[in-house]
C-alpha positions in Angstrom: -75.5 141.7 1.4 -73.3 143.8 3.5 -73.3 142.6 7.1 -74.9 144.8 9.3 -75.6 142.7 12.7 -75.0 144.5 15.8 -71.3 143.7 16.6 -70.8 145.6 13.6 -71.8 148.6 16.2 -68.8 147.8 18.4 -66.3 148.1 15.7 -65.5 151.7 13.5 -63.9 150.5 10.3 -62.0 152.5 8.0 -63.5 155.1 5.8 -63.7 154.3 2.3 -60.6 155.2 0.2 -60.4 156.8 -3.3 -58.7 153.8 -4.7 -60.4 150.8 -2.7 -64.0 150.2 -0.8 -64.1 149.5 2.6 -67.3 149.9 4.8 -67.2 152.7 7.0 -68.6 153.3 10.7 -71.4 155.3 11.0 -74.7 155.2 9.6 -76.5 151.8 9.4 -78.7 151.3 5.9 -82.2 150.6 4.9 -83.0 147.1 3.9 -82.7 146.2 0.2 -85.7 143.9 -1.0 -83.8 142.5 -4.5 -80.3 141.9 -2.7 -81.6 138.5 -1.3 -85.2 138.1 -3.4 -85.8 134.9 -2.4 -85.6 135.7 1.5 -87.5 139.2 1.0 -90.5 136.4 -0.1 -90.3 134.0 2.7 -89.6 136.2 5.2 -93.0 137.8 7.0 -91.7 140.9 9.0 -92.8 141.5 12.4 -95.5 143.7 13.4 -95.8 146.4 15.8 -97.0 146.0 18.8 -98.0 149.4 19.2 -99.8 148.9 16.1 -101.2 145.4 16.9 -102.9 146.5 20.3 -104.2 149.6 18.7 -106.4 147.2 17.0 -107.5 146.5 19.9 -110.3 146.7 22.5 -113.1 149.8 22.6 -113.0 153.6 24.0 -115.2 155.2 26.4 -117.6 156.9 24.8 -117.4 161.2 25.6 -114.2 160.1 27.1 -111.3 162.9 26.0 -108.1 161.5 24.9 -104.8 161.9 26.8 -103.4 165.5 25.2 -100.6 166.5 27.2 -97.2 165.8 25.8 -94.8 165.2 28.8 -97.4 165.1 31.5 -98.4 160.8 32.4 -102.0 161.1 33.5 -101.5 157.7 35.4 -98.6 159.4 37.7 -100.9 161.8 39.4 -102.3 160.7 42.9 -102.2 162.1 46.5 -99.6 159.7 46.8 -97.4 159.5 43.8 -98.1 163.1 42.4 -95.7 164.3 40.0 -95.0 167.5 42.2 -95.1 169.7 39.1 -98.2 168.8 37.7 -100.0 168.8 40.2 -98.8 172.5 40.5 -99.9 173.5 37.2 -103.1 171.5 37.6 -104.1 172.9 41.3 -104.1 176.7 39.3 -106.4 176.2 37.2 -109.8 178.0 38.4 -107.7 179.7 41.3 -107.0 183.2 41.6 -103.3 183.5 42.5 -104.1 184.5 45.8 -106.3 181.5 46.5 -103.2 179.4 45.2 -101.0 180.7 47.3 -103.3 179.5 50.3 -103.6 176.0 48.9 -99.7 175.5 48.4 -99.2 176.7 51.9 -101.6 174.4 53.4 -100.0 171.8 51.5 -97.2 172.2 53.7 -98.8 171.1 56.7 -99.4 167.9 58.9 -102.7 168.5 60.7 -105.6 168.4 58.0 -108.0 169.9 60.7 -105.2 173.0 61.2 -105.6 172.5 57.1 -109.4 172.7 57.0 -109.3 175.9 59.5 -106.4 177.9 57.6 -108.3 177.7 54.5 -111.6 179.4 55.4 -111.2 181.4 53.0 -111.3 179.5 50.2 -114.1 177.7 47.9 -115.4 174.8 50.4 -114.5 172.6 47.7 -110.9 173.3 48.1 -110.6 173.4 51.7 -112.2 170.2 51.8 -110.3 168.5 49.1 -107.2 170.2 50.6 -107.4 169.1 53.6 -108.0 165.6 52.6 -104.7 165.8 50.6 -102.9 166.4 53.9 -104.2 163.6 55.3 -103.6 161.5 52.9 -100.0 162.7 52.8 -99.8 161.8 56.5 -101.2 158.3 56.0 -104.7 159.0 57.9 -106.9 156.9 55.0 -109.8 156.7 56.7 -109.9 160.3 57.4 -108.7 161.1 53.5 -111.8 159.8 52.4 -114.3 161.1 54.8 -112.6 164.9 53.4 -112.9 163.2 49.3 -116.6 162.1 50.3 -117.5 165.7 51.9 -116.1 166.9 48.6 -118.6 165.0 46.6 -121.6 165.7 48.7 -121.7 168.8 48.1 -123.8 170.1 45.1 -122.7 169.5 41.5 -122.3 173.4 41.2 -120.0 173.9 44.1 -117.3 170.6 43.3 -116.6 171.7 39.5 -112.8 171.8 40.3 -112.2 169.0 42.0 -114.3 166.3 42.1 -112.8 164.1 40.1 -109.8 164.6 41.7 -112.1 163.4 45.0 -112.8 160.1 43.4 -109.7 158.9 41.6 -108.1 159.6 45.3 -111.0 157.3 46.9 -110.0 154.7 44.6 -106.3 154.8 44.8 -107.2 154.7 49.0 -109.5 151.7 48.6 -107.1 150.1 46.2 -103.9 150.9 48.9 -106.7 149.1 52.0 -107.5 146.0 50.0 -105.2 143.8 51.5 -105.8 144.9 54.8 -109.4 144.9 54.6 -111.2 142.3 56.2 -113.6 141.7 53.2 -111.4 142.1 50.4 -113.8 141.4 47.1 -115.2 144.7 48.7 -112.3 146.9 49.1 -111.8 146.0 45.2 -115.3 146.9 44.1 -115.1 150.2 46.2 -112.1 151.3 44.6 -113.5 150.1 41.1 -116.3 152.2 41.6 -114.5 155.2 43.1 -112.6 155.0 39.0 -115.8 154.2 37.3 -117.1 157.7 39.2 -114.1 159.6 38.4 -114.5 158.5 34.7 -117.7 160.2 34.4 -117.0 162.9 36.5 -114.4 164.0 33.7 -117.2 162.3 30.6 -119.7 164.6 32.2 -117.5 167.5 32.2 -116.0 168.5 35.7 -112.2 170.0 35.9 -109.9 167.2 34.9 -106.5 168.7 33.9 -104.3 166.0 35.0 -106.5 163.7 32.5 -107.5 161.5 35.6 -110.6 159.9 33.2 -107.9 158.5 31.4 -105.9 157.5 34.3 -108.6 156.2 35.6 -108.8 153.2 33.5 -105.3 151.8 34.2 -106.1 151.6 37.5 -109.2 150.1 37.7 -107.6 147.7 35.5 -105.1 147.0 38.3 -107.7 146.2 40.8 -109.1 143.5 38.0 -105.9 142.0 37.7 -105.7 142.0 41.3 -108.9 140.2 41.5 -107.8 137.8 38.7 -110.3 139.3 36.1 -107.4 139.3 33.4 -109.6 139.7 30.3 -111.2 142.9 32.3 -107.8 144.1 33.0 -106.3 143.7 29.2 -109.9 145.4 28.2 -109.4 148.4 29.9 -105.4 148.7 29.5 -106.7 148.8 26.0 -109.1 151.2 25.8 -106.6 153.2 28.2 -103.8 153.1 25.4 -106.7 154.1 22.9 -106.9 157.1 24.5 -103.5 158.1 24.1 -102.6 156.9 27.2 -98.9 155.2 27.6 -99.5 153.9 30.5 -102.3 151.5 28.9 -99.4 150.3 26.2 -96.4 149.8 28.7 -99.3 148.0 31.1 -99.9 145.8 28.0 -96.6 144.6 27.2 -96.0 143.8 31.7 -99.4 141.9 31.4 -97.5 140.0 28.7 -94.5 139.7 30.6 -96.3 137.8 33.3 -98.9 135.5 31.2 -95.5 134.4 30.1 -94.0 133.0 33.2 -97.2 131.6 34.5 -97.1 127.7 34.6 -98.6 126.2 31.0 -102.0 124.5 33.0 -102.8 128.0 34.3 -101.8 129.6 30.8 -103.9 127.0 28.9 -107.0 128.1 31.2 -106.5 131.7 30.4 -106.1 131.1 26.9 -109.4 130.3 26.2 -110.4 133.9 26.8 -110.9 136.0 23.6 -109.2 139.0 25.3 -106.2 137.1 26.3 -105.5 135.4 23.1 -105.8 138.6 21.4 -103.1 139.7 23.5 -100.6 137.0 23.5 -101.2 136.8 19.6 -99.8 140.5 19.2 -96.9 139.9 21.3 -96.1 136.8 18.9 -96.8 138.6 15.4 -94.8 141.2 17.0 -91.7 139.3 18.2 -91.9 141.3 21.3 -89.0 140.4 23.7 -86.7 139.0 21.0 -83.3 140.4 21.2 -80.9 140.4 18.6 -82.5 138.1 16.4 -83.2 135.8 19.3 -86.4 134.3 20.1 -87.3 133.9 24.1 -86.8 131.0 26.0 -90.4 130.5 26.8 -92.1 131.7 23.4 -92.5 128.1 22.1 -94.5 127.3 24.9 -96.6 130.0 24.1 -97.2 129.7 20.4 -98.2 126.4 21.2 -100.8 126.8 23.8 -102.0 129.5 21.7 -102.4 127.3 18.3 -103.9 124.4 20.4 -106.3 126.9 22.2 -107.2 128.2 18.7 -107.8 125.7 16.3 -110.5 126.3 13.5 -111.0 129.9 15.2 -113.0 132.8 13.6 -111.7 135.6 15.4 -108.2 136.5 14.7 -107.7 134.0 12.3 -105.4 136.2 10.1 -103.1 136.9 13.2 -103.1 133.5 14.5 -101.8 132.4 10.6 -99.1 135.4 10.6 -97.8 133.8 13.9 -97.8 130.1 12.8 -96.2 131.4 9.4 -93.5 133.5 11.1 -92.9 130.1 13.7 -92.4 128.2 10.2 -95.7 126.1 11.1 -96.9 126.6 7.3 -99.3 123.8 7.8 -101.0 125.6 10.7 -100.9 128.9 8.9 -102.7 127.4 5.5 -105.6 125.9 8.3 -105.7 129.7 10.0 -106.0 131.4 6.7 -109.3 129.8 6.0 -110.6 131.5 8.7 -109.1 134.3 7.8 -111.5 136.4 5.2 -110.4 138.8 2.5 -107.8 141.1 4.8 -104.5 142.4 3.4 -102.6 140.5 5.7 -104.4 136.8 5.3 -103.9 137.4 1.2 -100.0 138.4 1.7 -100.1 135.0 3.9 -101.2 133.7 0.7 -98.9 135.6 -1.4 -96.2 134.1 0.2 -97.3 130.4 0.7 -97.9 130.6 -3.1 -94.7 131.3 -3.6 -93.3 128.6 -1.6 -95.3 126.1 -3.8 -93.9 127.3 -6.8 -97.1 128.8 -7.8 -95.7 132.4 -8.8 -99.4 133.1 -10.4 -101.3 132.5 -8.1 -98.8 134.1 -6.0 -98.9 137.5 -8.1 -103.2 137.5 -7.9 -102.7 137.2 -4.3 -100.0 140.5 -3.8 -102.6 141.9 -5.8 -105.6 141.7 -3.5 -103.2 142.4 -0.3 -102.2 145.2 -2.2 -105.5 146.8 -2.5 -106.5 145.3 0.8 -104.0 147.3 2.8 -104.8 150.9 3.6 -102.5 153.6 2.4 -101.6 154.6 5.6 -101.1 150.9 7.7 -98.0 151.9 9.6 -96.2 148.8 11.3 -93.1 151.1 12.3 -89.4 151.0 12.3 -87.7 147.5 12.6 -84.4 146.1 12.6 -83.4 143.0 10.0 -81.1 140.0 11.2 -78.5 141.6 9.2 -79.1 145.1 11.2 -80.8 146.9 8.0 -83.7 149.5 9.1 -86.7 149.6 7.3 -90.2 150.9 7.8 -92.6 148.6 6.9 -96.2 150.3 5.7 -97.9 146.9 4.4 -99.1 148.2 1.2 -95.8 149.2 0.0 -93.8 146.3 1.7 -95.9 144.0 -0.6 -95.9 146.1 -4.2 -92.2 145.6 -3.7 -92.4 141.7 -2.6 -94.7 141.6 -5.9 -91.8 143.8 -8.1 -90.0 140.7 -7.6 -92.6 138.4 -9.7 -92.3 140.7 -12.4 -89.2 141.3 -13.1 -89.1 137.9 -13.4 -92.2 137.6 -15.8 -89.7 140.7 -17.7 -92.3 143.4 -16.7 -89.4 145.4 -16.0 -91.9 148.8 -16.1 -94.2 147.9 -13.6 -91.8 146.4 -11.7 -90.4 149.8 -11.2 -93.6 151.5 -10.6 -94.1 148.9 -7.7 -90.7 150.1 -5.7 -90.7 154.0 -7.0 -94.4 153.9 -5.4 -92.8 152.9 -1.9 -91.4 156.8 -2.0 -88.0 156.5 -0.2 -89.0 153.4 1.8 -87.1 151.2 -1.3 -85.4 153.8 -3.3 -82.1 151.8 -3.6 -84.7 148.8 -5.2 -86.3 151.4 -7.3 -83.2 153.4 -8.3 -81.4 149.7 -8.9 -84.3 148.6 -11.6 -84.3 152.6 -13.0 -80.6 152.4 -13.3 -80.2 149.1 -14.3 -82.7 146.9 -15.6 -85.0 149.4 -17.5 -83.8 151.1 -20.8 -82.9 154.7 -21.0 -86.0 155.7 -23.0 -88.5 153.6 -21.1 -87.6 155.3 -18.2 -87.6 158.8 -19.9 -91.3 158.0 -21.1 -91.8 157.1 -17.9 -90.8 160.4 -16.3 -91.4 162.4 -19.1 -95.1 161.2 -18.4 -95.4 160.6 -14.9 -92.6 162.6 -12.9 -92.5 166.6 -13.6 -89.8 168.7 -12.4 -90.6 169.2 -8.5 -89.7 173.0 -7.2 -86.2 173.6 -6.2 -85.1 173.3 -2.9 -84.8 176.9 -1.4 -81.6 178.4 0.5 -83.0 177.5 3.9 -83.8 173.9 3.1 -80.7 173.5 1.6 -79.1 175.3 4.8 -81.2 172.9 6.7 -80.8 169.5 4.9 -83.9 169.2 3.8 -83.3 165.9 1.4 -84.5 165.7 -2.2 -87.7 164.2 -3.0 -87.8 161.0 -4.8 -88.9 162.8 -7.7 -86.1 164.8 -7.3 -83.6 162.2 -7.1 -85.4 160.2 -10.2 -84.7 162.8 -12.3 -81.1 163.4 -11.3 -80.5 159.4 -12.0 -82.4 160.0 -15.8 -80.2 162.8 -16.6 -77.3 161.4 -15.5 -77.7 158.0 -17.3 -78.5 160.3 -20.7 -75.4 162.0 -19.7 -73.4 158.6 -19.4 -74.9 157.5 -23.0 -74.0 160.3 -24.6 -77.6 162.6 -24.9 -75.6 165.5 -23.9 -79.0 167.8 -24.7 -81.7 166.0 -23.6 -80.0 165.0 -20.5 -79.5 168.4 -18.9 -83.2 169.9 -17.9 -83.4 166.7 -15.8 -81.5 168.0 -13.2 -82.8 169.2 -10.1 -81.1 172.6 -9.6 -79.3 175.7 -11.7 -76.1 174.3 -10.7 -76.3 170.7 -11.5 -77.8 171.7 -14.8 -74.8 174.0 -15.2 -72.6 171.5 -14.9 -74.3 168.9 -16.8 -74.4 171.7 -19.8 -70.5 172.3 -19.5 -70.2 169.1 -19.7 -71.8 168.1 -22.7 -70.9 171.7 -24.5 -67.1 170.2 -24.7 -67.6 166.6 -25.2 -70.1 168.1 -28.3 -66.9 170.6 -29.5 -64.4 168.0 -28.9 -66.5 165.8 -31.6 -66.7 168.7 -34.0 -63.5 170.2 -33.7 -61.2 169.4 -36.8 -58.1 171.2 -35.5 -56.2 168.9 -33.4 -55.4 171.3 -30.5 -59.1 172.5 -30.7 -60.3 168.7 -30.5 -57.6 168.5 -27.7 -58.8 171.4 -25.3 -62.3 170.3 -25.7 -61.4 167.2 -24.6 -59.8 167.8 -21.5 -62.3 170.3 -20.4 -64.5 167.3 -20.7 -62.1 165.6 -18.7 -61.7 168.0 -16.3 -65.5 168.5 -15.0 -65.9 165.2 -15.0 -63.1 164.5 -12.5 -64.3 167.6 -10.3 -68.3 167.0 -10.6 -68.6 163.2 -11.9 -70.6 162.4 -8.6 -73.2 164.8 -9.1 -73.1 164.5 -13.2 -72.5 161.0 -14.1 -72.5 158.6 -10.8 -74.8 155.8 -10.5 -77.1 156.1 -7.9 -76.1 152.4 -6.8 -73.1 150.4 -7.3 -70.5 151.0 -8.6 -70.7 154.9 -7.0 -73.6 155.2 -4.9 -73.9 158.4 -5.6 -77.1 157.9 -3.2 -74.6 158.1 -0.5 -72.5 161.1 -2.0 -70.0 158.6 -2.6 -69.2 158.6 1.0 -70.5 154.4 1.7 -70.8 151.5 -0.7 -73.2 148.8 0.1 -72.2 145.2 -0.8 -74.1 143.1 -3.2 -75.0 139.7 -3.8 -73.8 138.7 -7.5 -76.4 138.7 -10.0 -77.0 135.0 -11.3 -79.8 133.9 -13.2 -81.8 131.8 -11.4 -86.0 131.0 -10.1 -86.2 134.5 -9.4 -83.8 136.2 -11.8 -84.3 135.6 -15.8 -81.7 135.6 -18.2 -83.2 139.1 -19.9 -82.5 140.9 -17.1 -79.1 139.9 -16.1 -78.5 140.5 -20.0 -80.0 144.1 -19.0 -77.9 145.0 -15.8 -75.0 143.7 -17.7 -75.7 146.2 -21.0 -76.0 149.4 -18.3 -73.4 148.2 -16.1 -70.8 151.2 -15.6 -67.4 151.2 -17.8 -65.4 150.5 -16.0 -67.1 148.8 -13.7 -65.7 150.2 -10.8 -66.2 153.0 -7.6 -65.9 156.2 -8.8 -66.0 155.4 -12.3 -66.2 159.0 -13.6 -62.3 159.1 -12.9 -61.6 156.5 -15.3 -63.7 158.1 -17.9 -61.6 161.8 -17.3 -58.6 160.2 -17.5 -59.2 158.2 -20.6 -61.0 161.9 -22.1 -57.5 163.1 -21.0 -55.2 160.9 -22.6 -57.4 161.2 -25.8 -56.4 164.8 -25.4 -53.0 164.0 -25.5 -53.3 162.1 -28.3 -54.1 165.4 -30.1 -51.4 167.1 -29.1 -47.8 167.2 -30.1 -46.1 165.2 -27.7 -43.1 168.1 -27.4 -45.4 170.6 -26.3 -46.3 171.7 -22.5 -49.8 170.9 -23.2 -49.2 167.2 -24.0 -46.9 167.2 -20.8 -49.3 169.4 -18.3 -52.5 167.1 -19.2 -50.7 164.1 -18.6 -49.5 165.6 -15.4 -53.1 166.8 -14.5 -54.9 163.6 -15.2 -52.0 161.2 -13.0 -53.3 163.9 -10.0 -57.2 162.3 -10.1 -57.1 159.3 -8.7 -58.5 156.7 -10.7 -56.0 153.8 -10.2 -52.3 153.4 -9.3 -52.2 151.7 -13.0 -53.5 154.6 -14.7 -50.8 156.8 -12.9 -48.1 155.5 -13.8 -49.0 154.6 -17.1 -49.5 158.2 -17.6 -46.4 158.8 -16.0 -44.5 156.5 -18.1 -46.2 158.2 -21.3 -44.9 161.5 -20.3 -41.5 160.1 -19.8 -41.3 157.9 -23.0 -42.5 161.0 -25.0 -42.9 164.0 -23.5 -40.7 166.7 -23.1 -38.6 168.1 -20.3 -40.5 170.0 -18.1 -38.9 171.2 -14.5 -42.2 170.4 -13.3 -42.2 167.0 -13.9 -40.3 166.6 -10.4 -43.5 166.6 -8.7 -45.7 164.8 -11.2 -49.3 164.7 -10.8 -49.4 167.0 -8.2 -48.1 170.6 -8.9 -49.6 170.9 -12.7 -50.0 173.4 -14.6 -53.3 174.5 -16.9 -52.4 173.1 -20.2 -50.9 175.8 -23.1 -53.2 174.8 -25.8 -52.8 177.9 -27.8 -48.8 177.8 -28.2 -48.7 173.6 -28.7 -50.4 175.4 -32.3 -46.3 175.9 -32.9 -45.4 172.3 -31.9 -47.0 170.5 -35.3 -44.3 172.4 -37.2 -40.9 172.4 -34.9 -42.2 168.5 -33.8 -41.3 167.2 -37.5 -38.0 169.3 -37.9 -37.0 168.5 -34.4 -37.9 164.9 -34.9 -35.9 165.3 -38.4 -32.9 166.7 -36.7 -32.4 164.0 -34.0 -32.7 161.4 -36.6 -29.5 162.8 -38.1 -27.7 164.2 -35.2 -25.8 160.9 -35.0 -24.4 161.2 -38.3 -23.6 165.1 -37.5 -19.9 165.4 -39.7 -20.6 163.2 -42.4 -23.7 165.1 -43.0 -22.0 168.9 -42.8 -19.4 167.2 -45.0 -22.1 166.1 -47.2 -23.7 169.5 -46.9 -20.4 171.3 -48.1 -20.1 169.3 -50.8 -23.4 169.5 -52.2 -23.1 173.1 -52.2 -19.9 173.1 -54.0 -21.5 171.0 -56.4 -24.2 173.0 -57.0 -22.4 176.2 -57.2 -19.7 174.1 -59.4 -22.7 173.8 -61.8 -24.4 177.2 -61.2 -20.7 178.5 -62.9 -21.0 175.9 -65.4 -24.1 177.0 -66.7 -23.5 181.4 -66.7 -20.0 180.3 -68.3 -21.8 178.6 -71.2 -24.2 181.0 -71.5 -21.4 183.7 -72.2 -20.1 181.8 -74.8 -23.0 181.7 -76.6 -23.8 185.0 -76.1 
């Protein structure tokens, strides 16, 4: 497999040349599940821990989710205020008078001054204002008396900012805990000040800045300030189910420091649901591993997990993901009895199968997890040791694991219906078997059947590279293998646009005349026509999708592959199969050898004194198929072709061939091959000549003379 790791990142090498293959910087490439099919099997990819903690803990009920893009509910307090949200926020309900008021107060140091200056606004606003000066000029205690005027007064006349009131009297009470002299209370102040301003927003009062949500995060703070770490993951939880990133980026630092806590301390706090939870979707998720390698202190952790865990109900299929993933089979086969009937605990399966040599059992079980796994499971981006991307959605990560069982079982068709279904998460695997392994006309049945001709790209999504569809891309690969084989009709309404099907029709029209023709020069032109647009269009008419052209890539990037042995995993039928489709020759850009031997097939039809024998020769040496093939055709021209003045610059300044006038050549070839035979033996010959003309007209005489006489 071509190595992708990340030093590979530091380094640009050369792009790939017409007449070699050499990776090139640039773009990395998706992962390939049959380059290495028995490691696709082992290996368990690891999850996301965005997805994993989604899974999570329980929202507030009438508790709206976080909606604003670029605003972070949990940065808003009198204290760490983004400056421009709170802005945007203070406006709403204000007339722009009254919010001209506010921001000028804002700008003072006295909230008394504060409190008299705005007299003419709501009472709830003065009030709340003035607090926020206060607490601006560190005066706490006389914050919250303002916050608590604010929420005293009657539930009509504190609409706009009472729970702005309440998430400040937390964030106070929270900032006083570890100066106040009885601390368990400061906490449960501020716990209830976020509990109030939750419902405040639940029941409906202003809440632009999204402070219910906020107010989660930080009453989770105050728990894990208490030591209440399964109430502080609980509520980090629910806060990221709301949409909040705070919740998930206060997840991953609660990891951080169960981590480094001693192992008698950890073991304690393992024995908490919540916590375990946690710590098992940091595992599955390899959170913390960089570049392949695993953290210092994660083997502590898996196994105070595993001995905190044994025969557990809850879990189970996670726990068995992260003993599998460790290489702790045995631990995994105990989890998995816990596990139930879930898509991952029967991949688990799948794959343990597999490692017993049990490839039935193994296919039954890629079944279930197939079915098990919603459509829509989204574990997200990921990067392979070998620095390939993919995407892993469950359901179609294990289709393609279970493509690999059949191909070797020879169900070569469903095999390909596995990968194809993946869409373009395994197109290369998909386009490999279509290519490759499956006949021509099982995959035209299959499209034919299953794949209709999707719309055409439009000018702005071609303008705007907008990619093919799979579909799309399908059908280009079936009409270009028909082309390849020869199915010059069928193959062109395959292609995905006017132009490819254009091209693909030219195409075919000469190779079809060049096999019909029965005048040499005729057969000749078609021929190198045929040669011609497959030199200047053979990437988008006759490439292979994969190796040897990758005309996935535009023939830009080759990938490299592992060599195709038979072996557990690969039966002798299908090597048998990729060796029957394999490209002649098997080599980059192979559509130049096939013009140039179209090409010298049209020299062969033409008389070798003629400027059409000489001008295709020239043409072909120009395209770039091998060094070999140039200078063979270079040393054809000069072992049989005529002088040309040309010829000086040979395979680069060519003209189109003269097919019409190398009509002449059959006729002056044969003389003129006649007369150089006897050029050598030029006086003897005229000699000869003069004397078999005097003989003749010796007996031409003869013969009049005697007919006188009888006369």
């Amino acid at each position: 497999m071509l190595t992708r790791n990340w030093p590979r990142h530091l380094l640009c090498l050369s792009l790939s040349l017409p007449l070699g293959s050499a990776l090139a910087c640039g773009p990395d490439f998706p992962m390939r599940l049959l380059d290495n099919r028995a490691q696709t099997l082992a290996d368990l990819p690891e999850g996301s821990f965005s997805f994993e903690i989604s899974r999570l803990g329980k929202t507030i009920a009438g508790l709206k989710n976080v909606t604003a893009a670029t605003h972070n509910p949990n940065d808003y307090a009198e204290d760490n205020t983004s400056e421009l949200a709170r802005e945007q926020a203070e406006q709403v309900g204000l007339s722009a008078e009254q919010y001209v008021v506010v921001k000028r107060l804002r700008g003072l140091s006295d909230a008394h001054q504060a409190e008299e200056q705005g007299a003419s606004l709501p009472v709830e606003i003065r009030l709340y204002v003035a607090g926020a000066v206060a607490f601006a000029t560190g005066e706490h205690q006389m914050a919250s008396e303002y916050f608590n005027k604010v929420l005293a007064l009657p539930a009509d006349q504190r609409r706009l900012r009472s729970t702005w009131a309440a998430y400040s009297l937390g964030r106070i009470a929270f900032a006083m805990s570890n100066e106040a002299h009885d601390r368990i209370e400061a906490l449960e102040q501020a716990r209830d000040a976020f509990r109030q301003a939750r419902q405040l927003s639940i029941d409906g009062f202003s809440d632009p800045l999204e402070l219910g949500v906020a107010s989660l995060g930080e009453e989770a703070r105050v728990l894990r300030s208490a030591g209440d770490w399964s109430g502080a993951i609980e509520l980090y939880e629910a806060q990221n189910l709301h949409g909040s990133a705070v919740g998930y980026t206060s997840l991953k630092q609660l990891m951080n420091e169960l981590a480094e806590l001693p192992e008698s301390q950890l073991a304690k706090l393992l024995q908490q649901p919540a916590v375990q939870q946690l710590v098992t979707a940091s595992l599955v998720s390899r959170q913390g591993w960089s570049f392949g390698e695993q953290p210092a202190n994660e083997k502590k952790l898996v196994t105070l997990l595993q001995n905190s865990t044994r025969g557990s109900l809850d879990n189970a299929d996670r726990l068995a993901a992260m003993s599998y993933q460790q290489g702790d089979y045995a631990s995994a086969k105990a989890f998995l009895v816990n596990a139930g009937d879930g898509g991952l605990a029967w991949w688990l399966r799948a794959k343990l199968a597999v490692r017993d040599g049990d490839t039935t059992a193994a296919a039954a079980a890629y079944a279930k997890a197939a079915q098990a796994f919603p459509q829509n499971e989204d574990w997200g981006y990921r990067r392979t040791p070998d620095w390939a991307f993919e995407t892993v959605q469950p359901k179609c990560r294990v289709e393609g694991e279970s493509a690999i069982l059949a191909l070797q079982r020879g169900e070569y068709l469903q095999a390909f219906v596995q990968l194809y279904r993946s869409n373009s998460f395994y197109w290369f695997d998909a386009a490999t078997v279509a290519e490759r392994v499956l006949t021509v006309d099982e995959l035209k049945q299959y499209v034919d059947e299953n794949v209709p001709a999707p719309p055409p790209l439009t000018q702005q999504e071609r303008d705007n590279y907008v990619p093919l569809s799979v579909a799309a891309n399908l059908r280009n690969l079936l009409g270009r293998r028909l082309l390849r084989e020869g199915r010059y009709e069928e193959a062109v309404g395959y292609f995905a646009s006017d132009d490819l099907q254009h091209k693909a029709r030219l195409y075919g029209e000469q190779r079809l005349k060049a096999e019909s023709a029965w005048w040499p020069s005729k057969r000749a032109s078609a021929l190198y026509n045929a040669a011609w647009t497959a030199r200047e269009w053979g990437m988008d008419i006759l490439g292979y999708e994969m190796a040897p052209d990758y005309a996935t890539f535009g023939g830009n990037y080759t990938l490299e592959s592992t060599k195709l042995d038979v072996g557990p995993l690969i039966s002798t039928a299908e090597v048998q199969r990729q060796q029957a489709s394999a490209a002649q020759p098997e080599q980059r850009y192979h559509y130049r050898f096939v013009a140039t031997a179209l090409a010298s097939r049209a020299a062969d039809n033409l008389p070798h004194t003629s400027q059409a024998f000489a001008a295709v020769l020239c043409n072909a040496a120009g395209w770039n198929s091998s060094l070999e093939d140039q200078s063979a055709l270079y040393q054809r021209y000069v072992k049989e072709g005529p002088y040309v003045p040309w010829a000086q610059d040979f395979g680069n300044q060519c003209p189109y061939p003269d097919f019409e006038n190398a009509d002449k050549r059959y006729v002056t070839q044969v003389t003129d091959a006649v007369r150089g035979t006897l050029r050598p033996y030029k006086w003897p010959v005229q000699i000869g000549a003069v004397l078999l003309v005097a003989v003749a007209a010796l007996m031409l005489i003869t013969r009049r003379q005697r007919k006188v006489r009888k006369g």
